[in-house]
N, C-alpha and C positions, 0 to 999 in steps of 0.2 A: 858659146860652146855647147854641143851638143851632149845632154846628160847621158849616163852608163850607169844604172844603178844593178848591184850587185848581193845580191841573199848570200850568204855566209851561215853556211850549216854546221854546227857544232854538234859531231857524231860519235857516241860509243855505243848506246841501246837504243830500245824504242823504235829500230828502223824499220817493224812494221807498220809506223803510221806517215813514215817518210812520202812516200808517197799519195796521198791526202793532204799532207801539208803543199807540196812541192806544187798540185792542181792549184790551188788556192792563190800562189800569185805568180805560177809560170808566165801567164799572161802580160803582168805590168812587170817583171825585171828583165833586163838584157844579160845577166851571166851569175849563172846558180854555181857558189864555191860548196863544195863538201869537204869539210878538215876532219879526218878521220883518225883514229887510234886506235892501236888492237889489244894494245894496255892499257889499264884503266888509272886514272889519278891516285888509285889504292895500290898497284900492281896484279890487278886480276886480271887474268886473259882471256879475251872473246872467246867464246867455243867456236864462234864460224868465222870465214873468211870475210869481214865488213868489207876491205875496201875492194876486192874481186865482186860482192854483191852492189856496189856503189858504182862501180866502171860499166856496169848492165843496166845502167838506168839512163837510159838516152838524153834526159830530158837534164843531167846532171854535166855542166859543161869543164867541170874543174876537177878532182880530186885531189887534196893536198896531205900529209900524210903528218902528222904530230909524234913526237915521242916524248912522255912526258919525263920530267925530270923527277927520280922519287925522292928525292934530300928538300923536297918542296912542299909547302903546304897545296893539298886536292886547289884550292879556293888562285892559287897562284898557278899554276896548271892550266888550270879552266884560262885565267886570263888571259896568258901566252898563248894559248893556241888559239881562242879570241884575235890578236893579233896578228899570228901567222897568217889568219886571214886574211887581215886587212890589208897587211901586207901582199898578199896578193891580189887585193884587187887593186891595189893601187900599181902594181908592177903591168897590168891589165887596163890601166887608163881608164877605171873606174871614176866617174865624179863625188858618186853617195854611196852607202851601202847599209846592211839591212845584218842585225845578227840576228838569227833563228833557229829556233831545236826541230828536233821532227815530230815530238808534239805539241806544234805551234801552227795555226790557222787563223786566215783574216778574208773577210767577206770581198770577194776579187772587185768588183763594182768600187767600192768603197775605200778601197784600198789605191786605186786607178785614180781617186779623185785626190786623195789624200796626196801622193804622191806630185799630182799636178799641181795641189796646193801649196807645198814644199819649195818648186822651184820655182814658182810665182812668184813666191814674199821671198824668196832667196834664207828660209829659215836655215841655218850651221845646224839644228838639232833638232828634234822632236820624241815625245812619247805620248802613251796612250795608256788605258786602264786594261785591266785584263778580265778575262769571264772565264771559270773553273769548272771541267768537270770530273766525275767521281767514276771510275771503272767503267763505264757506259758511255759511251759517244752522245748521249740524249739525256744524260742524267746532267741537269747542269746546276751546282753550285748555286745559289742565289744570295745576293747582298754586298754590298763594297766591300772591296780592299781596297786600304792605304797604298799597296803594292801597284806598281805600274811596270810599264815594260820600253824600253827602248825603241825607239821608232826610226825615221830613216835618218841619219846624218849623213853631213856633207863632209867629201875629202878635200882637206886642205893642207895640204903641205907646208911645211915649217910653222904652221899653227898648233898641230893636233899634239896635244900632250896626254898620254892614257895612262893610270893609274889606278888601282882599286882604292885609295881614299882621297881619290879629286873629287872635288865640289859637282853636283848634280843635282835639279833644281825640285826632281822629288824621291822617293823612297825606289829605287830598283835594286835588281841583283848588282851587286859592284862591278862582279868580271864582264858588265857590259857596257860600264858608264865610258862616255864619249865625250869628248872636247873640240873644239869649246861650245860654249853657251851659252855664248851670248846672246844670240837671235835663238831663242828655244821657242819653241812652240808647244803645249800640252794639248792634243787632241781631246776632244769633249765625246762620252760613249755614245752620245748619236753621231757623231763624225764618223769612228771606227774605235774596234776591241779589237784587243788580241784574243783568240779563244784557246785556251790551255788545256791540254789534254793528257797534265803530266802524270796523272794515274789511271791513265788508259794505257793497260801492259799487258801485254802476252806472258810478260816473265814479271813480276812486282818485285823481287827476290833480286834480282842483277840489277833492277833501277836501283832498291835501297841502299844495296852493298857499295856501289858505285858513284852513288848523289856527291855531291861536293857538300850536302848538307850531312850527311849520316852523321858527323859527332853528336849531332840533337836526340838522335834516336839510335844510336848505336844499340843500344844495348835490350832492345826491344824489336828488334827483327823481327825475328821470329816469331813473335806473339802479332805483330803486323800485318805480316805475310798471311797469317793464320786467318785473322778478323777478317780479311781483304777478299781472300780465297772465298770465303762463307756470305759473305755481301752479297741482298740484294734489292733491288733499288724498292720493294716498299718500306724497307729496312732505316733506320736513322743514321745522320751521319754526329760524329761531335768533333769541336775544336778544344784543342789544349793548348797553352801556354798559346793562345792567340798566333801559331806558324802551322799546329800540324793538324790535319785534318782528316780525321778516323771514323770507322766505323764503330758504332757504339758497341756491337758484342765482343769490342776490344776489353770493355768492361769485366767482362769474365776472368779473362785472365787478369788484367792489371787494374788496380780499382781506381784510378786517377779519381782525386776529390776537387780539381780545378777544371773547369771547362765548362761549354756551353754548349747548346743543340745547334744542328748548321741546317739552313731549310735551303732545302734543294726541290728541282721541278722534271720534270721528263717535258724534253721538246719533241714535238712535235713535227 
């Protein structure tokens, strides 16, 4: 059977880098989903027209439209419309599929291979590690995360069971975990990264309000938004509570007593 693998965009912000990611593996998928929402997990409303800006992008062969349910936790939200996708690619005669944000980028070559290597061992799953950067496309994050990211799985019918607390065989975001896993595969960072671009923003302020994560930092916006604005890359960065990762004249305002320096490098 001839494979169909299909990228599944999961879209409310950020869709200035949408297209940078979109370059990066136009090449190796056969059908780019974009699921789109104009309300947000929280109930905030786009100021622009998303999916009228998403129907202009040629290179975008799907648009699907979510509406979330607000009696629902953000983190259940995320997952379902996760789904709606899959669901559509499988209505699409999709074999594998791919979930990705639009600040998510993977080195096209590498990604070509990985993907050849997928269907070769007949892997049902795969993930990989990620590489983080800070406000700057070249500012990039240095040192491991535990964190990985989902990689391509296969569609299989009357097998696939998805759930945010089914078993996965390392540390990802939940609303992305994929079944089954039995044949998993964990890619090694010379194989391929993901590279994350998740605070690379035009707007930093409608990422934070809008994350499925904001409980962590709700109450600190503002001082976020603040440090973030003022950031600049010969500047330090620091981690707290080992998830957030700030600029240290966040200090100013908040005097966090837990956390550590984060060394970052300008690529070249």
């Amino acid at each position: 059977m001839k494979t169909k693998l299909a990228a599944i965009y999961n879209i409310f912000d950020g869709e200035e880098n949408l297209l940078d990611s979109i370059k990066s593996i136009r090449e190796s998928v056969d059908l780019i989903i974009a699921v789109q929402q104009q309300l947000s997990n929280f109930g905030n409303e786009k100021n622009s027209n998303l999916k009228k800006f998403l129907q202009s992008i040629k290179e975008i062969d799907v648009v699907v439209d979510y509406q979330p349910n607000l009696h629902l936790i953000p983190g259940k939200n995320e997952f379902n419309k996760r789904i709606s996708g899959i669901k559509k690619a499988i209505e699409l005669s999709c074999t594998h599929y791919l979930h990705i944000d639009c600040d998510e980028e993977y080195d096209r070559k590498s990604f070509e291979q990985c993907f050849k290597k997928i269907v070769e061992q007949d892997y049902d799953s795969s993930a990989c590690r990620i590489v983080n950067y800070f406000k700057f496309k070249d500012l990039r994050i240095e040192g491991n995360s535990n964190l990985h990211v989902p990689f391509i799985h296969k569609i299989q019918k009357g097998k696939m069971r998805m759930g945010l607390e089914n078993y996965y065989p390392v540390l990802v975001d939940k609303t992305r975990k994929g079944n089954p896993v039995d044949n998993f595969y964990l890619f090694s960072r010379d194989e391929i990264v993901m590279h994350h671009f998740s605070w690379v923003r035009k707007n930093i302020e409608e990422k934070l309000n809008n994350s499925t994560a904001r409980p962590m930092f709700n109450n600190i916006i503002k001082e976020i938004v603040d440090s973030y604005n003022k950031f600049e890359k010969d500047q330090k960065l620091i981690r707290i509570k080992d998830f957030l990762t700030l600029p240290e004249n966040i200090l100013e305002k908040i005097p966090f007593t837990d956390y550590d320096f984060v060394d970052t490098r300008i690529i070249k």
